[in-house]
C-alpha positions as CSV (number, residue, x, y, z in Angstrom):
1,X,-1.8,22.8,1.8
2,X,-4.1,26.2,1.5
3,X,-4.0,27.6,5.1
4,X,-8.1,27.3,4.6
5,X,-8.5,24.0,4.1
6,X,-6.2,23.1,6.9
7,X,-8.0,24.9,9.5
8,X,-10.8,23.4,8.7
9,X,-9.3,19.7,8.8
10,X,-7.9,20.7,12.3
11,X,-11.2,21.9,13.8
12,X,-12.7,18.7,12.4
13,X,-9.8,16.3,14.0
14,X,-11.1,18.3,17.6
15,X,-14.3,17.9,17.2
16,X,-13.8,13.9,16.6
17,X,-11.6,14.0,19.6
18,X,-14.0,15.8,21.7
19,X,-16.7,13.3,20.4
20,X,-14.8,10.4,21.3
21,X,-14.2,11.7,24.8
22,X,-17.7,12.6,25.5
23,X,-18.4,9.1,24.5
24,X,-16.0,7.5,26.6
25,X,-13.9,5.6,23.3
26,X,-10.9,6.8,25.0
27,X,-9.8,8.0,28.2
28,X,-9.1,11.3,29.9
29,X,-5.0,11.1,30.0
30,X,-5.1,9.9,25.7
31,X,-7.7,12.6,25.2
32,X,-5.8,15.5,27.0
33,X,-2.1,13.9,25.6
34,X,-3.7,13.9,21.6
35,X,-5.3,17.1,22.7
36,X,-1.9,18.7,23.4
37,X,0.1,17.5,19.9
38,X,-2.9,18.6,17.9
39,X,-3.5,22.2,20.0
40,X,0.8,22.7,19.3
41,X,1.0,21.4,15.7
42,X,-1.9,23.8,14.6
43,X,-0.3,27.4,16.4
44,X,3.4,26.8,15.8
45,X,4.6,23.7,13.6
46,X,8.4,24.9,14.7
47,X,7.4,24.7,18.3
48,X,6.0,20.9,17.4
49,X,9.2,20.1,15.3
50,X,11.2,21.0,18.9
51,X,8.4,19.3,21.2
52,X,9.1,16.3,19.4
53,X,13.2,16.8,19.1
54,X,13.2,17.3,22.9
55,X,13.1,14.3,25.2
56,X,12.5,16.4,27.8
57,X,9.7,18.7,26.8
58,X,5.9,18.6,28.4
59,X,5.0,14.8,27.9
60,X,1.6,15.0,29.8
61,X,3.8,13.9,32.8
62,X,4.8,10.4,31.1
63,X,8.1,10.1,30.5
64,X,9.1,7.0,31.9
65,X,8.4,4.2,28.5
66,X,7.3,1.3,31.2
67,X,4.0,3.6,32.3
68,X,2.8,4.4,29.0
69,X,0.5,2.5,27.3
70,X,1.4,-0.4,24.4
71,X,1.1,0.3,21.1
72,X,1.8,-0.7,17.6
73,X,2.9,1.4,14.9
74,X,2.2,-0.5,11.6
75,X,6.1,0.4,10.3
76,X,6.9,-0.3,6.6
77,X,9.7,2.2,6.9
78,X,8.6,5.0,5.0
79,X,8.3,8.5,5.9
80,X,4.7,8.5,7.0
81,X,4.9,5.4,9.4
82,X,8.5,6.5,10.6
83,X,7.0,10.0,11.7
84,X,3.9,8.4,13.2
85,X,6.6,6.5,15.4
86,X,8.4,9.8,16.4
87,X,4.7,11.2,17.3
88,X,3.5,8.3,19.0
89,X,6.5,8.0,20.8
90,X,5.4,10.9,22.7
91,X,2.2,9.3,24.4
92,X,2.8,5.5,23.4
93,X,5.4,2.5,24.4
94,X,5.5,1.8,20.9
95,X,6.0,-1.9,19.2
96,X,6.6,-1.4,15.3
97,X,5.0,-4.1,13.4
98,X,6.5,-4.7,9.8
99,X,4.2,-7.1,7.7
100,X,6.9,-9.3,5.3
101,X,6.8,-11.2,2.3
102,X,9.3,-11.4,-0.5
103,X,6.2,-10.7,-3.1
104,X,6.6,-6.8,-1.1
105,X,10.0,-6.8,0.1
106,X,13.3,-8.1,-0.5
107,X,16.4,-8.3,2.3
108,X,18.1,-4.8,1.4
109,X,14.2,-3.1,2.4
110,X,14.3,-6.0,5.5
111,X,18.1,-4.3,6.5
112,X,16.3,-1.1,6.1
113,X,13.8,-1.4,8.3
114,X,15.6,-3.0,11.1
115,X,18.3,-0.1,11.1
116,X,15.4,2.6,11.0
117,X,13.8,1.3,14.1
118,X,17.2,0.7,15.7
119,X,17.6,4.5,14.8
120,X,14.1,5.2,16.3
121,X,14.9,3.4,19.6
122,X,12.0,1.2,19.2
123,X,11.2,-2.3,19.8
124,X,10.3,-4.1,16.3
125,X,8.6,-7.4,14.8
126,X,8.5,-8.4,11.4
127,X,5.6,-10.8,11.0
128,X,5.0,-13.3,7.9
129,X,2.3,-12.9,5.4
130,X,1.4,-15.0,2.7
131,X,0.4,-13.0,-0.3
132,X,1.0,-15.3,-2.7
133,X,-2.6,-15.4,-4.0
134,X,-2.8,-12.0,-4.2
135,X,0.1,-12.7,-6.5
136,X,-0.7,-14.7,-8.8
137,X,-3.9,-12.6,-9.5
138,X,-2.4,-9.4,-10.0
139,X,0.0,-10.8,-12.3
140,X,-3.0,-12.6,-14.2
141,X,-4.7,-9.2,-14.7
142,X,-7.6,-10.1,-12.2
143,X,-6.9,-6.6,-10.0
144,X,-4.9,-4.3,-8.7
145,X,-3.3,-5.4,-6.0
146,X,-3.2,-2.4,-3.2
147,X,-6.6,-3.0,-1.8
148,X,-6.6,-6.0,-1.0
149,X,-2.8,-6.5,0.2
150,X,-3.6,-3.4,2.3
151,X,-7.0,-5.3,3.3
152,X,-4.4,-8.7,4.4
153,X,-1.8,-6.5,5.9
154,X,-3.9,-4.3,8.4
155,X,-5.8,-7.4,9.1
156,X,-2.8,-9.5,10.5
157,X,-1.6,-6.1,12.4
158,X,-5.1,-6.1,13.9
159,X,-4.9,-9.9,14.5
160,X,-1.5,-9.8,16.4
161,X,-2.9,-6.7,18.6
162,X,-5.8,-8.7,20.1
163,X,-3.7,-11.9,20.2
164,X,-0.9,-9.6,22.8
165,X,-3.7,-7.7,24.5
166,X,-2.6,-4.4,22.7
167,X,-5.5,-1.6,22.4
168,X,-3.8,0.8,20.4
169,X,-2.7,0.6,16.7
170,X,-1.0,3.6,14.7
171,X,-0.7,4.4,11.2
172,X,0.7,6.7,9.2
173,X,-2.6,7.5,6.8
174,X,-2.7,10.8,5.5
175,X,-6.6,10.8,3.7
176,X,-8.5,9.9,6.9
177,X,-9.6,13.3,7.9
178,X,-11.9,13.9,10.6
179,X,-13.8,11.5,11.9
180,X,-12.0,8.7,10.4
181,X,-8.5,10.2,11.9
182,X,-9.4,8.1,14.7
183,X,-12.1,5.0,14.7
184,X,-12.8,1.6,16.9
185,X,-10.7,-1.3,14.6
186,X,-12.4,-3.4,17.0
187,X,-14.5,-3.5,20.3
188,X,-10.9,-2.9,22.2
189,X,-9.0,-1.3,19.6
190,X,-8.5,2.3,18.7
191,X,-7.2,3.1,15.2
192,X,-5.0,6.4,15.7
193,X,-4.2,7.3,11.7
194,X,-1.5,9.8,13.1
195,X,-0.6,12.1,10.2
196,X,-4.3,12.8,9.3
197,X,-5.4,13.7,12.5
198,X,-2.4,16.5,13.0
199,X,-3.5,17.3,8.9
200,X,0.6,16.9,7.9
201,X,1.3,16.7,4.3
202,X,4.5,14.4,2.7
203,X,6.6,17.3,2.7
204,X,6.1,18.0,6.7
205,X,6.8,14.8,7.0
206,X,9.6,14.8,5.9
207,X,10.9,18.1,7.7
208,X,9.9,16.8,10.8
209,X,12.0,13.9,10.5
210,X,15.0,15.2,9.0
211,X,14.9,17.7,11.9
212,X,14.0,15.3,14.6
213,X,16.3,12.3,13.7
214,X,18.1,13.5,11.1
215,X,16.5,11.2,8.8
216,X,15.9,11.4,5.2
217,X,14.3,8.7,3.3
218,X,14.1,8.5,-0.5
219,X,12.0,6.1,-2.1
220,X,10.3,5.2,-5.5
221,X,6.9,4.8,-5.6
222,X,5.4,1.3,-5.3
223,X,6.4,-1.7,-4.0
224,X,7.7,-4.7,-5.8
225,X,4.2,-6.2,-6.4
226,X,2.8,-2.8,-7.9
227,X,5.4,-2.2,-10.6
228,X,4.3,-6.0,-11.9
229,X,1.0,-5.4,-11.5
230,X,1.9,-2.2,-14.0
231,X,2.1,-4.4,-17.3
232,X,-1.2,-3.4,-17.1
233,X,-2.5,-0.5,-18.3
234,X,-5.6,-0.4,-16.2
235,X,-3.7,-0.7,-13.0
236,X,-1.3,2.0,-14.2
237,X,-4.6,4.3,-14.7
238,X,-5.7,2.9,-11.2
239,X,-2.4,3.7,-9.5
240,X,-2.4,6.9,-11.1
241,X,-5.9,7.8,-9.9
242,X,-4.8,6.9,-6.4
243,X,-1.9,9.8,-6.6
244,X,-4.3,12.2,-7.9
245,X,-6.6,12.0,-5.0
246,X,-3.5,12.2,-2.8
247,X,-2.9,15.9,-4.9
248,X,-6.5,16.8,-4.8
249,X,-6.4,16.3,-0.9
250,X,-3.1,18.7,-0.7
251,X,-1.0,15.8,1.4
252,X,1.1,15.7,-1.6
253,X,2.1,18.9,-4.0
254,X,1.3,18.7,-7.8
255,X,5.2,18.3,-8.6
256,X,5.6,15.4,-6.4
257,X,2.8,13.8,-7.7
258,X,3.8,14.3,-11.1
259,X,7.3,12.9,-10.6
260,X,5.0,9.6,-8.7
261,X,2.8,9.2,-12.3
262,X,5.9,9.9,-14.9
263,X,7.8,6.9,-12.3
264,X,4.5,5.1,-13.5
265,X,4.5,6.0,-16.6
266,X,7.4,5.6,-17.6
């Protein structure tokens, strides 16, 4: 990412943090602990790689799991949910909340995800979906299918969060910039959309969790559903548009998101 544009991004995620704090959306100890990642990751990203590496480090004088605060990472198991996890886990008692349905995920990905947040040292729920409408409209040609699975999925995350009294929910967006790094989901419910508001890109991502857990994750892109959907040459062109906004915004470099649209393509 050009060192410009992410200064600016930075000095706009503060000044959303400072407005939430001056209208009392979130409390002194979350604004001073979000204050803290955000202050380190923008003046020495290899002193917030070894923050996050080191149990021990300044934790805003929370350490022990039972007095922090619940909240739910929405955790499909890639590399931008399983680094919102190793940030949160910083500030948060962190649930991680995987959304399941055999149209998205089949029992290898299911395996996956259970031995990533077993690596993680998180607690972890899979919770049933029914997309099956979704389904059979995607593979009728009606739409592509992200919106409004996304729509489903963060809609039964925000359901079980009010259902268990849980005012915190974490994901690992990386467009969000700014003001919409971190929003009300409801009256009670802060959305935190972790990797946009410390402006990381894929390939920080990744770093920072190779370095912190020594994990790598490889994936193709798209989930079951998608590369259906992709008989279609206007959800191909749709797909493809989403990856180009993703290189537009910097979050992803040009050759990564040429490797994503030849996967598509081809």
């Amino acid at each position: 990412m050009h060192e410009r544009i992410r200064e600016i991004r930075i000095k706009s995620s503060f000044k959303n943090l400072d407005y939430l704090y001056a209208n009392r959306e979130i409390d002194s100890q979350l604004y001073h602990s979000l204050k803290y990642l955000l202050t380190l990751r923008s003046k020495d990203f290899e002193g917030f790689i070894n923050y996050l590496s080191n149990s021990n480090a300044h934790n805003n004088g929370n350490n022990n799991e039972d007095e922090k605060r619940k909240a739910i990472v929405a955790f499909s198991g890639g590399i931008d949910s399983t680094v919102s996890v190793i940030i949160s886990k910083k500030i948060f008692n962190i649930l991680g909340i995987t959304i399941q349905s055999p149209i998205i995920m089949n029992n290898k990905s299911k395996k996956n995800i259970s031995s990533l947040a077993d690596k993680l040292g998180i607690s972890h729920k899979f919770i049933d979906v029914d997309l099956k409408d979704i389904e059979i409209d995607t593979l009728n040609g009606k739409y592509h299918p992200c919106g409004r699975c996304h729509s489903k999925i963060e809609r039964a995350i925000l359901d079980y969060a009010k259902e268990n009294n849980i005012n915190y929910i974490i994901y690992g967006d990386m467009l969000s910039t700014g003001y919409l790094s971190i929003i009300k989901e409801d009256e009670n419910i802060l959305r935190i959309n972790m990797p946009s508001y410390l402006v990381l890109t894929k390939n920080e991502n990744r770093l920072l969790a190779l370095k912190t857990y020594n994990i790598k994750i490889n994936q193709k892109y798209g989930c079951p559903l998608l590369k259906k959907a992709h008989k279609y040459n206007k959800n191909k062109k749709f797909t493809i548009q989403r990856i180009l906004r993703e290189v537009r915004a910097q979050v992803i470099d040009e050759e990564e998101g040429l490797e994503n649209i030849l996967q598509i393509l081809f």
